[in-house]
N, C-alpha and C positions, 0 to 999 in steps of 0.2 A: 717716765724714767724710773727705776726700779732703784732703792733707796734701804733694801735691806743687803748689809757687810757681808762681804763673802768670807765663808766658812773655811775654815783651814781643817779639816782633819788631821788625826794624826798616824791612820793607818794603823791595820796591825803588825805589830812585830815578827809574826809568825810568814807572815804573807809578804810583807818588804823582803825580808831574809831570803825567802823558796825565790824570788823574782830576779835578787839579788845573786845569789846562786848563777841563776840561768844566765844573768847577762856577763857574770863571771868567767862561765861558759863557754860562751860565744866568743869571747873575747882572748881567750886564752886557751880552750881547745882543752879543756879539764875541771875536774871540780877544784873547789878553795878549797884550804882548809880547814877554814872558820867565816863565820860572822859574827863582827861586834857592834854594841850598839852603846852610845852616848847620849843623853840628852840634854836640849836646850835649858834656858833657866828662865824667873822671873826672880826680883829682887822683890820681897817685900815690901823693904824701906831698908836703910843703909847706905843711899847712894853715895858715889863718893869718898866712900870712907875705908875701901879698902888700904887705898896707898896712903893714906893720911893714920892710919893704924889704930881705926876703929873699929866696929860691928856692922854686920850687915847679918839679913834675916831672908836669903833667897830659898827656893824652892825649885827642885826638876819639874820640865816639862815632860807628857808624856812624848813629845814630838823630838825625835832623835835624828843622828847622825849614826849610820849604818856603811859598814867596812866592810868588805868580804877579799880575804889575803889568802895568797898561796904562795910556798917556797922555794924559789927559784934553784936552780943549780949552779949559777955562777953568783955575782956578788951585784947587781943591777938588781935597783928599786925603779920599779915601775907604777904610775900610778895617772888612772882614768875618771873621770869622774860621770854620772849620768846629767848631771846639769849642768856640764860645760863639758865644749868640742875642745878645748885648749886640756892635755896633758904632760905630763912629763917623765924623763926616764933618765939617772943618772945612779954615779955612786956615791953611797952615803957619807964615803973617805972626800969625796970631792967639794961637798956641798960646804960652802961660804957663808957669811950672812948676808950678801948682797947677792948671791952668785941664782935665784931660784925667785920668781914673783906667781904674780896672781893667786889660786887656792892651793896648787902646787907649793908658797911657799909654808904652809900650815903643815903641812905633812914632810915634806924634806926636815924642815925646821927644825920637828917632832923628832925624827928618827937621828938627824946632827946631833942635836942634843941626850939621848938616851946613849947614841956611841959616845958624845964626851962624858958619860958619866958609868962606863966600864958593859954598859950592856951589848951585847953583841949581836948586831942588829942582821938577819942573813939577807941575802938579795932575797928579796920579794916581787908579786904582784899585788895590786892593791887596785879594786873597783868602788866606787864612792858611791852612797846614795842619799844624800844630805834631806832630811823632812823638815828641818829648821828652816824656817823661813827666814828669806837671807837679809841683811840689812834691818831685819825689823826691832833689833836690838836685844834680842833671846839668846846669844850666842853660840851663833851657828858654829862660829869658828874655835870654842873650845870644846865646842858638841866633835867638832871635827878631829882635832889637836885628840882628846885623851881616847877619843874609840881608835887614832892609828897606835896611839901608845899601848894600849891594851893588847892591841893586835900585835903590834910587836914584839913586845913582853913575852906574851904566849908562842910564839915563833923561837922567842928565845930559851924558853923553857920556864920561865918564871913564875912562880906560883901569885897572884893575885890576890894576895892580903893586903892589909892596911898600910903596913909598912911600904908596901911596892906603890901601893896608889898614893903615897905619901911623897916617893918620889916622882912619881908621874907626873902629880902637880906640879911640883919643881920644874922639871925638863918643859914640860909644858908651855908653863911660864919663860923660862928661857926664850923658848921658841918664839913666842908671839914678840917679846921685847927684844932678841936678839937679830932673830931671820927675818920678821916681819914686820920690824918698827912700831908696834904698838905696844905704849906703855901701858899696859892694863898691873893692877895689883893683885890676881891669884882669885878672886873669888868664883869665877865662871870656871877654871878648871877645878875649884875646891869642888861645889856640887857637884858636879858630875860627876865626879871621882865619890863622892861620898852622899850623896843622900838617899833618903828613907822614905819610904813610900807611906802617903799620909802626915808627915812633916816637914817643919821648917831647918835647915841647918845653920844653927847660929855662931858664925865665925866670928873673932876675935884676931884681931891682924896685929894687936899691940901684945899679947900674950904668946897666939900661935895657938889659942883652944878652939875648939867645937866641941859642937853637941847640939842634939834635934830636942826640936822643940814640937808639939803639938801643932799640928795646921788641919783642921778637917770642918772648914764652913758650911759645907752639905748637912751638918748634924745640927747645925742652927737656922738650916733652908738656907742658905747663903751661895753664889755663887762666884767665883772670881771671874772676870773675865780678860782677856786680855787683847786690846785692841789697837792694831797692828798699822800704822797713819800709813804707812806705805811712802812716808819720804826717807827715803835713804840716806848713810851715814856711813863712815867707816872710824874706826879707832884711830886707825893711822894718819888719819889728816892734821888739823893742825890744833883745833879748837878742844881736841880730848887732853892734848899733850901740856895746852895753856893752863888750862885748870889745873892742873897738877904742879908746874911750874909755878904757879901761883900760891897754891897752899902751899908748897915750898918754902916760897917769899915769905908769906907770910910770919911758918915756921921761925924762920933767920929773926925774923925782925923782931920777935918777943922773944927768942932767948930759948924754943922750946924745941926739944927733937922733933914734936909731932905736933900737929894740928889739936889729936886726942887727949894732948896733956896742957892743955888751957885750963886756967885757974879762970871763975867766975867774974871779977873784974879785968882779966888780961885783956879785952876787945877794945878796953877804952884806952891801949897805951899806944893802938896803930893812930897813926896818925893819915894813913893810905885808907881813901874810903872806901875803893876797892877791892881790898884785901882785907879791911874789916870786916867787907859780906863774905868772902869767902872762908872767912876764920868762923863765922856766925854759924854759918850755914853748918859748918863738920862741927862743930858744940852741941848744935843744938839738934842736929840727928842725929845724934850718937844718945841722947837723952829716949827722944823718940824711940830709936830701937830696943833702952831697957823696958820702955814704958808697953809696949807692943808684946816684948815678951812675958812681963807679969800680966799686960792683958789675957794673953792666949793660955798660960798656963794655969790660969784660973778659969778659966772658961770664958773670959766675959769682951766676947767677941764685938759689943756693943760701941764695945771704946776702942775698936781696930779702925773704924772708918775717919775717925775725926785726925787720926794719925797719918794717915794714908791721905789727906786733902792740904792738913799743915807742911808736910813733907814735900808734896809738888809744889806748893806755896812757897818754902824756900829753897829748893830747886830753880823754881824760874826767877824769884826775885833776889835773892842772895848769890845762887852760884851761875842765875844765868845760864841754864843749859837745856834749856825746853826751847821752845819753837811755838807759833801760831796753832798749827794743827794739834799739837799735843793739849795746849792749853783748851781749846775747843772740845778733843774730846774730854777733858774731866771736867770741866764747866756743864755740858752738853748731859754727861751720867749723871752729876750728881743733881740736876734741876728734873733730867727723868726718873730721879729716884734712887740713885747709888747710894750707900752707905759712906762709901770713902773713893778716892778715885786720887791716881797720883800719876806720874812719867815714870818709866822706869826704864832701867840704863844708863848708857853711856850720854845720852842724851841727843839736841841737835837732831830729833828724826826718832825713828824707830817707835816705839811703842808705851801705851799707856796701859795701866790697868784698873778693873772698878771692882768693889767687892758690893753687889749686885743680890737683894733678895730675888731668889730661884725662880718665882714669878712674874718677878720685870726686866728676866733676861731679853724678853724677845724687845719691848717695849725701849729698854736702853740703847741695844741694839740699832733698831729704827732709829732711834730720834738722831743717834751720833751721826749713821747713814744719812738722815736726812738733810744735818748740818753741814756736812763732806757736799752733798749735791748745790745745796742753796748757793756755796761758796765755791761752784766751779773744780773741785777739785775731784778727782778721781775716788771710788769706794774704800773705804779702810776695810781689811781682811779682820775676822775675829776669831779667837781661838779660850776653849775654855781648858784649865788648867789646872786638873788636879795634881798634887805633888806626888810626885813620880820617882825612878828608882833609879838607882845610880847605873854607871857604864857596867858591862859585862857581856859576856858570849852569849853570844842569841842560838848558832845553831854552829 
């Protein structure tokens, strides 16, 4: 039984886009006007700590969410997808936030919200060709979210600068917590909308700052890897929503707006030993992530693994949101030789990642593979992940 991960590529962009095009084509009996493209992310470390108004230190994936739109004549949004037969076609005047499900509602959502916010969205077509791999907790779905906002933007005339991708996160955001019930905090559509190729972007959810940060492991042989359990998850359920509710709780119960504004003794005044962990946990990764960032801006990449190993450490044991399989693969890297190896995401499924000397990529590889087989379970998909460039027009 074959016991090496399957490989996710991520395609060229030049070649999804020309393909893109054609089935734009076929579908619609004309060219688009454009294609745009959005990429997935990885979180460094930061988990959690969006909505609780900390830091986080994620990175673009090169593997994106690809749009190809063209401008209708009447005022009907149309929108198809290549990995699903389920479509939808409506007007953007009509769309609800219950009225639109499935990945239909990431895009209606998208364009609801850019109309409530004065943009003037024309009837469109819209072909989808999603390379995020879905559920595995890279976010497929604000890879999805800011490549139709872009696309819509430009439809509308709008110049794409800072400022417009500033609100795009907005609208974004909206969507996912308004149309699609998931409370996410901004930082899946922040990268994508903003990141740098060869860096980290280090958001600030208590300020409202960013700014990139150094990420290039390849100059120390290093390699990340990111490895995809292949059990699935959605935001929208119930267990993403609890944790948040909970640092909430928390919050009320020491008196603080935010989880990020705990004083050093405040842990010992909960008297909930559950909401202790979860108060623990956004403290003391928020440390973590300054700590990661003087690691890397000093060079000394040495000190990113032990960060990256503490960090899923209270992940599963403070906030609770890892799984068996997660836990296996960074056990699994870091005994074949990872540097650091942590969950990353929303949790509950999706994906882990190892920062991997370049040499025992294959060798980690294997061993996680081989752990997946021992244990009955299906192969985990692997994907490497240099830090990648933010949404824009492909062609």
């Amino acid at each position: 039984m074959p016991t090496r991960p399957v490989e996710v590529p991520p395609g060229s962009p030049a070649e999804i886009a020309e393909s893109l095009t054609a089935a734009f084509a076929d579908e619609h009996g004309r060219q688009p006007d454009g294609v745009y493209a959005a990429p997935g992310r990885v979180n460094l470390i930061g988990e959690h700590l969006d909505y609780n108004g900390g830091r986080c230190l994620p990175i673009a994936l090169p593997h994106a969410c690809f749009v190809a739109t063209g401008r209708r004549t009447d005022d009907l949004v149309t929108v198809r997808s290549l990995q699903s037969e389920d479509g939808w076609a409506g007007r953007v005047a009509d769309v609800t936030p219950s009225s639109v499900s499935g990945f239909a509602a990431y895009v209606a959502g998208v364009l609801w919200a850019l109309h409530g916010d004065h943009v003037t969205v024309p009837g469109l077509d819209l072909v989808v060709d999603g390379r995020v791999p879905l559920g595995a907790g890279l976010s497929s779905s604000a890879s999805l979210e800011v490549a139709v906002a872009i696309a819509a933007c430009d439809a509308a005339g709008l110049d794409l600068d800072d400022t417009l991708r500033d609100r795009i996160v907005t609208e974004c955001m909206r969507a996912e917590n308004d149309v699609v019930g998931a409370p996410t905090g901004g930082m899946d559509q922040a990268i994508a909308a903003f990141a740098r190729r060869g860096h980290a972007l280090l958001i600030d959810f208590g300020t409202g700052s960013r700014r990139h940060v150094p990420w290039d492991p390849a100059a120390a042989d290093l390699t990340l890897l990111v490895i995809d359990t292949r059990v699935q998850h959605t935001l929208s359920d119930g267990a993403y929503g609890d944790r948040r509710g909970e640092s909430e709780a928390a919050a009320r119960a020491l008196g603080v707006p935010s989880l990020i504004d705990l004083e050093d003794a405040a842990l010992d005044r909960l008297d909930d030993e559950m909401l202790r962990r979860r108060a623990r946990h956004v403290a003391t990764e928020d440390v973590r992530v300054g700590s990661m960032v003087e690691a890397l801006e000093s060079g000394d990449l040495a000190s990113v693994g032990p960060l990256l190993t503490a960090s899923h450490v209270s992940l599963r044991d403070d906030y609770e949101v890892s799984c068996e399989e997660l836990d296996v693969v960074v056990e699994t890297a870091l005994s074949a030789g990872a540097f650091g190896a942590r969950m990353t995401g929303g949790g509950f499924g999706g994906s882990a990642i190892a920062l991997v000397p370049t040499d025992r990529v294959e060798l980690v590889g294997q061993a996680v593979g081989r752990a997946f087989v021992d244990r009955g379970w299906d192969l985990p998909a692997v994907l490497e992940a240099p830090a990648s460039a933010a949404a824009a027009r492909v062609s």
